[in-house]
C-alpha positions as CSV (number, residue, x, y, z in Angstrom):
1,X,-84.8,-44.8,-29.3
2,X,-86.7,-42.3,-31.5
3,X,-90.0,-43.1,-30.2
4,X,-88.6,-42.9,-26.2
5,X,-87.2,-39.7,-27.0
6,X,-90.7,-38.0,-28.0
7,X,-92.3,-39.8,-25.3
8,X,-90.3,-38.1,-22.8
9,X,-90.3,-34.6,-24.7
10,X,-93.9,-34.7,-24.3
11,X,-93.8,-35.7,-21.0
12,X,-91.2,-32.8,-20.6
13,X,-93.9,-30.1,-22.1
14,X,-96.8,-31.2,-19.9
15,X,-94.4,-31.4,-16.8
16,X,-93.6,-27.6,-17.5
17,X,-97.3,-26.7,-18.6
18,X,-98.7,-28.1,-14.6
19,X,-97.2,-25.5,-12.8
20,X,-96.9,-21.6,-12.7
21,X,-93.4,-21.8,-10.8
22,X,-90.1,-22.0,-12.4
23,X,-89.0,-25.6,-11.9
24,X,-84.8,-26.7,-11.7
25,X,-83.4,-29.1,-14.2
26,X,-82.8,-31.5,-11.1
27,X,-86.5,-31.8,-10.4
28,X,-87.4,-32.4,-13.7
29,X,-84.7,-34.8,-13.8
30,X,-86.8,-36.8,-11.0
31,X,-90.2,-36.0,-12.5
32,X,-90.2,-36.4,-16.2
33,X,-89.8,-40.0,-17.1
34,X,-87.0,-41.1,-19.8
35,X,-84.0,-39.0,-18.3
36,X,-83.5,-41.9,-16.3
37,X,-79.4,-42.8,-17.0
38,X,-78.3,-46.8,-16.9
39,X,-76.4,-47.8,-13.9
40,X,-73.2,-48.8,-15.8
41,X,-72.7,-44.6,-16.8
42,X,-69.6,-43.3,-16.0
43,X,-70.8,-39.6,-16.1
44,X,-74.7,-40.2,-15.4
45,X,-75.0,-36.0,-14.8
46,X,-72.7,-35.3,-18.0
47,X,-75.8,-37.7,-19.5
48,X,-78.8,-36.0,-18.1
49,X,-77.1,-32.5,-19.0
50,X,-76.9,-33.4,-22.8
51,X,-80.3,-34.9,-23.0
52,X,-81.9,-32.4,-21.5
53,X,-79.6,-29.6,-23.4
54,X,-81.0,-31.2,-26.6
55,X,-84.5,-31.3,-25.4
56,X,-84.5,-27.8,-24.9
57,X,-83.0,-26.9,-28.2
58,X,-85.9,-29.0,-30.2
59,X,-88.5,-27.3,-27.9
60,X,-87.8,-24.1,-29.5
61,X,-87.3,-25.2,-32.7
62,X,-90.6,-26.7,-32.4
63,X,-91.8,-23.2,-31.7
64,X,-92.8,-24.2,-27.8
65,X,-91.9,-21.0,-25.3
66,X,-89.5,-22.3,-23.2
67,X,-88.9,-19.7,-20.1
68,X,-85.8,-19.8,-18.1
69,X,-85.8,-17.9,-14.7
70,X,-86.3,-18.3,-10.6
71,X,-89.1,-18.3,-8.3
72,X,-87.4,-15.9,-6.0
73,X,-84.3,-14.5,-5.1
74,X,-83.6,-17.2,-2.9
75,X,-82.9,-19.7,-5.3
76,X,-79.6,-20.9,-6.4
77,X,-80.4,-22.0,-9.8
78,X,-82.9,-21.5,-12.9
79,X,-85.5,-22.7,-13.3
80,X,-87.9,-23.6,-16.4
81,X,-91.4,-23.5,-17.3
82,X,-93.6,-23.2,-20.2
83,X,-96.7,-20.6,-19.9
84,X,-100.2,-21.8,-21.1
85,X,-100.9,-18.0,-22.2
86,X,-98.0,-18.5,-24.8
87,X,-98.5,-22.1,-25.3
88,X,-102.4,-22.1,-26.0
89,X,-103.9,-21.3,-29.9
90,X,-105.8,-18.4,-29.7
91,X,-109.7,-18.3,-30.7
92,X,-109.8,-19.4,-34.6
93,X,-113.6,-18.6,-35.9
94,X,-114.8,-19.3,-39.5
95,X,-117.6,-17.5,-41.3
96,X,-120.6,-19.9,-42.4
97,X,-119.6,-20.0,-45.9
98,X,-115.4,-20.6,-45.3
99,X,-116.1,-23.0,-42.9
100,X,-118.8,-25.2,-45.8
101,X,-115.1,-25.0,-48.1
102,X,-113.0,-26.5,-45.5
103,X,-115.8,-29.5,-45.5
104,X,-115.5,-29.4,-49.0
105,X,-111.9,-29.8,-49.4
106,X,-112.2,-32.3,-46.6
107,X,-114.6,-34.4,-49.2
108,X,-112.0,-33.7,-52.0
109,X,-108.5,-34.1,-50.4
110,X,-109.9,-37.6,-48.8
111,X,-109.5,-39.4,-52.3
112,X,-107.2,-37.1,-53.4
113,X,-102.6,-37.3,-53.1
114,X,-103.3,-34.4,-50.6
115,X,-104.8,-36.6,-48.2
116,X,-102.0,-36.6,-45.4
117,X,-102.2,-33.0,-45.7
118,X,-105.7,-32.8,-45.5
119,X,-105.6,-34.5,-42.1
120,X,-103.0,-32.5,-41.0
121,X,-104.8,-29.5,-41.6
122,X,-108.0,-30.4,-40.0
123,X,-106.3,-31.9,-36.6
124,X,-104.5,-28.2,-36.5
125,X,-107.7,-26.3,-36.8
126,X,-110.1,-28.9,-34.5
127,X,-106.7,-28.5,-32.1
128,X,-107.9,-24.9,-32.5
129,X,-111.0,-25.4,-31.5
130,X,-112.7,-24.9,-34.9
131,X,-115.4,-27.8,-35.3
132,X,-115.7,-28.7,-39.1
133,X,-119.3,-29.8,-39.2
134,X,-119.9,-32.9,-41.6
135,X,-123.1,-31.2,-43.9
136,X,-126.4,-33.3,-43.1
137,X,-126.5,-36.8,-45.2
138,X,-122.9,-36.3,-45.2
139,X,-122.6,-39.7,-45.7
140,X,-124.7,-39.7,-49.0
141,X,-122.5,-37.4,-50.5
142,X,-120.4,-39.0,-53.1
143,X,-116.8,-38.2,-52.9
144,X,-115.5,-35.4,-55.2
145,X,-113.4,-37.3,-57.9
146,X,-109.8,-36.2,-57.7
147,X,-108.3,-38.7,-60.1
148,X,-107.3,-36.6,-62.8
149,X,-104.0,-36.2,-63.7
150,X,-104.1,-32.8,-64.1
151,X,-105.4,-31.9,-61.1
152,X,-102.7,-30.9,-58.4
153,X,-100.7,-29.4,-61.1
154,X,-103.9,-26.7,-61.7
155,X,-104.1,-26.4,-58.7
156,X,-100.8,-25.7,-57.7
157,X,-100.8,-22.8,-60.7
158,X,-104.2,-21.4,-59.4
159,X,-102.7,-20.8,-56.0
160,X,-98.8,-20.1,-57.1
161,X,-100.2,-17.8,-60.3
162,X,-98.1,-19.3,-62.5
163,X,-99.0,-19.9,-66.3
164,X,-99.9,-23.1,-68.0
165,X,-99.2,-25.1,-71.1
166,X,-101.3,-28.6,-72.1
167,X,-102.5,-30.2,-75.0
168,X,-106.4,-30.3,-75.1
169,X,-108.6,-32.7,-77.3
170,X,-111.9,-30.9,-78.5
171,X,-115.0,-32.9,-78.5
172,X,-114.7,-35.3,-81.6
173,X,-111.8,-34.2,-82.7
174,X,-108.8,-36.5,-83.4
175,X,-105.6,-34.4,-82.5
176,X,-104.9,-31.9,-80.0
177,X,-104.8,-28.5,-79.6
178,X,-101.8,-26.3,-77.7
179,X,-103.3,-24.1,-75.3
180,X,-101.5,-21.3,-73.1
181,X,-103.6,-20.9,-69.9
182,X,-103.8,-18.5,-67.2
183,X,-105.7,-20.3,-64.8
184,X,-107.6,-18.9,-62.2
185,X,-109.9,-21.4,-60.5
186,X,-110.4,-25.2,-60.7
187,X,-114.1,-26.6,-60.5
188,X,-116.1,-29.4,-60.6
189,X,-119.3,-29.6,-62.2
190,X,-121.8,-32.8,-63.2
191,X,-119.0,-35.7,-62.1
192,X,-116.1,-33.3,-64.4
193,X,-113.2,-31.0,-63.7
194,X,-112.9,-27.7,-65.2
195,X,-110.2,-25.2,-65.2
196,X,-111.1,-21.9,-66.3
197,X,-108.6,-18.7,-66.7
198,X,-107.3,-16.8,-69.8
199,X,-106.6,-18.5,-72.9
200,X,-103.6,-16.9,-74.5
201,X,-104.2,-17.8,-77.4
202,X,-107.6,-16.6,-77.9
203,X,-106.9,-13.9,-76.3
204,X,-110.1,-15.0,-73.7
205,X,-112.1,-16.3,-71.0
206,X,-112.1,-20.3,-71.7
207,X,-113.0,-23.4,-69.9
208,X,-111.2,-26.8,-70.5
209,X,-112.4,-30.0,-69.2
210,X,-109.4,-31.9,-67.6
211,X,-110.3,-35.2,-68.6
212,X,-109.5,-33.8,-72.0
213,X,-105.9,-32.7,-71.2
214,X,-103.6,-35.1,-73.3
215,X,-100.4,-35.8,-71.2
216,X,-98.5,-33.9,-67.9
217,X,-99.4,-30.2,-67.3
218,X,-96.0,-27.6,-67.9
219,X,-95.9,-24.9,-65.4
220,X,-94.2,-22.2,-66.9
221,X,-91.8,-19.8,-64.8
222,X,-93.5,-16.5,-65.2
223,X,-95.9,-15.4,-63.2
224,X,-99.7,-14.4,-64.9
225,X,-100.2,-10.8,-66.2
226,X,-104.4,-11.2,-65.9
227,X,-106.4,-11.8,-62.6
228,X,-109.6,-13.2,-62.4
229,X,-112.4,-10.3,-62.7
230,X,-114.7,-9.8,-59.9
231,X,-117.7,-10.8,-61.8
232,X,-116.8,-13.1,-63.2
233,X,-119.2,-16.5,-61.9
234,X,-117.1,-19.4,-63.3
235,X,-119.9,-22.0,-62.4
236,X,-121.7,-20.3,-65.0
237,X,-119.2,-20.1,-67.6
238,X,-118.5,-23.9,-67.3
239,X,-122.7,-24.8,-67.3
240,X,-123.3,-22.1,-70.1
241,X,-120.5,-23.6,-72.7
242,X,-121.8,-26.9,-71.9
243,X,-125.4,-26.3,-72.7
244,X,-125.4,-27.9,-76.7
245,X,-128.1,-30.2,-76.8
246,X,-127.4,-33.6,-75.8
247,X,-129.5,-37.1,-74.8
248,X,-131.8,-38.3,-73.1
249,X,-131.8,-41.5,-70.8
250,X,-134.6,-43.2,-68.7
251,X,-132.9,-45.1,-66.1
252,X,-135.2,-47.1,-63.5
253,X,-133.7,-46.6,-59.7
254,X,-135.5,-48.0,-56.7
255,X,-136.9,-45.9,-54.3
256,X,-134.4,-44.2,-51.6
257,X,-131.3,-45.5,-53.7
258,X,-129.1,-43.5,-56.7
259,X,-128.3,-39.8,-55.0
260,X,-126.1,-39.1,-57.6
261,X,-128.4,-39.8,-60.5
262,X,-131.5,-38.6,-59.1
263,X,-129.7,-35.0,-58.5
264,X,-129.3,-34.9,-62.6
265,X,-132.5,-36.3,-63.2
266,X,-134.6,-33.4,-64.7
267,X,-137.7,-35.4,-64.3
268,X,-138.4,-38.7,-62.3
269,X,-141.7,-40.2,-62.0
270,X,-142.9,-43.6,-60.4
271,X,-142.4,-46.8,-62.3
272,X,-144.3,-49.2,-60.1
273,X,-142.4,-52.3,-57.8
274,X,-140.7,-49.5,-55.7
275,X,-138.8,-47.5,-58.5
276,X,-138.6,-44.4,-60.2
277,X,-137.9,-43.7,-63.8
278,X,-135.4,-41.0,-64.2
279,X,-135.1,-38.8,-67.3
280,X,-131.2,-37.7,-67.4
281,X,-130.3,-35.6,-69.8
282,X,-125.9,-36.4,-70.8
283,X,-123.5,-35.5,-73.5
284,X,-121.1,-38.1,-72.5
285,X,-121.9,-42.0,-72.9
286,X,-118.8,-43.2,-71.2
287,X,-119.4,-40.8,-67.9
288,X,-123.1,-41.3,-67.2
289,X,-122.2,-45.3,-68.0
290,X,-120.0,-45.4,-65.4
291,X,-122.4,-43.8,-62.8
292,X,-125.2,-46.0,-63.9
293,X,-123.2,-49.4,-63.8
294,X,-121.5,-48.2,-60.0
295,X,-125.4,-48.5,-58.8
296,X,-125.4,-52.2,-59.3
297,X,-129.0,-53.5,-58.8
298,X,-130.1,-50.5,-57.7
299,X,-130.3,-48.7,-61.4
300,X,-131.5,-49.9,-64.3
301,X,-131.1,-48.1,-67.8
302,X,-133.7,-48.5,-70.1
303,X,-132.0,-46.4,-73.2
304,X,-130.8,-45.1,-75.5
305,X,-129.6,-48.2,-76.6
306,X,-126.0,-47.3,-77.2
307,X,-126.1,-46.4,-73.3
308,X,-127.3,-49.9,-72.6
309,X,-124.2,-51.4,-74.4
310,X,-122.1,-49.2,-72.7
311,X,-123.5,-49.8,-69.5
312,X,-123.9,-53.9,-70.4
313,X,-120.1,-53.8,-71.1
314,X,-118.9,-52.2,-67.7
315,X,-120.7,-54.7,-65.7
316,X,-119.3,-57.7,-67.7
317,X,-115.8,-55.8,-67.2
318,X,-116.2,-55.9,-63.9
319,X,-118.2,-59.4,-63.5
320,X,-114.3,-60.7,-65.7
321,X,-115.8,-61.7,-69.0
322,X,-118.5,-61.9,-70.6
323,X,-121.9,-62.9,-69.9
């Protein structure tokens, strides 16, 4: 019954939308096709009159302009119509740069719990009339990870401007710290997540890595007292206090294969057989593992050696047991 009844309200809408003339509640009772009443009725207009009152009523609760008048002053009764001036969106534009963010959280949302909304969002603006562009290679592009626990609860804070509370582990250390966050923008850098604001606690700027948030997020209910400054380049902050020196691997990848790892390669030369061997430079074993064993065949690492376990041990995870 549900799905009859939006069937005939959409058939009601674009019965209203093909004409400029005012048209009687008898006519559309002959037009539009579900207001048909069964024969057995003992009050088939008493029918047609509440079906069509209701209609009505969810058209303007649905925000549709529903006009009520008469053609001339000849008629007898009103009349309704729906005019495509009111009806239409208007023009929606986006500047280069805001419409490259709306691909982006496109790429984001899609493996993301906001998904549905995503879509949602992007059917209402293409409705519009705004083309989202897919960026060239589109298709090379590896998703932004969005499984972090974390992340819709940072998010939520960055746009509501509430404060924060988690626990957050610091490299090599073996119990948690408290932290009180003001958070002003969430960011990924080099396969991580980053939330950067002011830390209450140190009374600063800081950048925490969410993968390094022990347990659920606490939103707390007052607002923040600090906004972000207008300087302030966050990408910066999050590459600068990751800078300590780290390791170096040399992974072989064949020719035209591994995007991901050749975009953090800070060298790559040609090893021969149709590879290249790829110097990558990495602070975390377990993260550049992970990238390494997800190329299959196509990547290779060479060292350092506790990379090689690490990578050896993913693939006879995934192969179930070992080899």
């Amino acid at each position: 019954m549900a799905a009859r009844r939006q069937q005939r309200l959409v058939s009601l809408v674009l019965c209203l939308l093909s004409t400029r003339q005012f048209i009687t509640a008898e006519r559309i009772r002959d037009t539009v096709e579900g207001y048909e009443v069964s024969a057995d009725s003992s009050n088939p207009d008493e029918a047609f009159k509440r079906s069509f009152e209701r209609d009505k009523a969810e058209l303007r609760e649905l925000g549709i302009p529903l006009e009520t008048g008469r053609n001339s002053v000849f008629d007898t009764e009103d009349g309704y119509r729906i005019a495509r001036k009111d009806f239409e969106l208007p023009p929606i534009s986006f500047a280069a740069d805001e419409a490259a963010a709306v691909g982006l959280a496109a790429r984001l949302w899609s493996t993301a719990s906001l998904a549905s909304e995503a879509r949602t969002a992007l059917i209402k603006l293409r409705a519009a009339g705004v083309e989202i562009d897919e960026p060239l290679g589109a298709d090379a592009l590896p998703p932004l990870p969005a499984n972090e626990p974390a992340l819709p609860d940072l998010l939520a804070a960055v746009s509501g401007q509430r404060v924060v509370q988690f626990s957050h582990r610091k490299p090599r250390a073996d119990v948690s710290d408290q932290r009180t966050v003001e958070p002003w923008g969430v960011l990924s850098w080099r396969g991580r997540w980053y939330v950067v604001g002011h830390d209450r606690k140190r009374g600063e700027v800081r950048s925490f890595r969410l993968d390094r948030i022990d347990g659920a997020v606490k939103t707390l209910t007052e607002p923040a007292a600090t906004t972000r400054p207008a300087d302030l380049n966050m990408l910066e902050l999050v590459r600068g206090a990751n800078q300590q020196v780290g390791e170096v691997a040399s992974v072989r990848v064949k020719q035209n294969r591994g995007g991901q790892l050749r975009r953090l390669a800070r060298t790559s030369e040609p090893a021969g057989d149709g590879a290249d061997l790829l110097a990558i430079e990495f602070r975390d074993t377990g993260w550049l593992a992970a990238l390494i064993a997800a190329g299959g065949t196509d990547a290779v690492v060479i060292s350092p050696p506790e990379l090689v376990t690490a990578v050896v041990r993913l693939l006879q995870s995934a192969s179930g047991g070992e080899q």
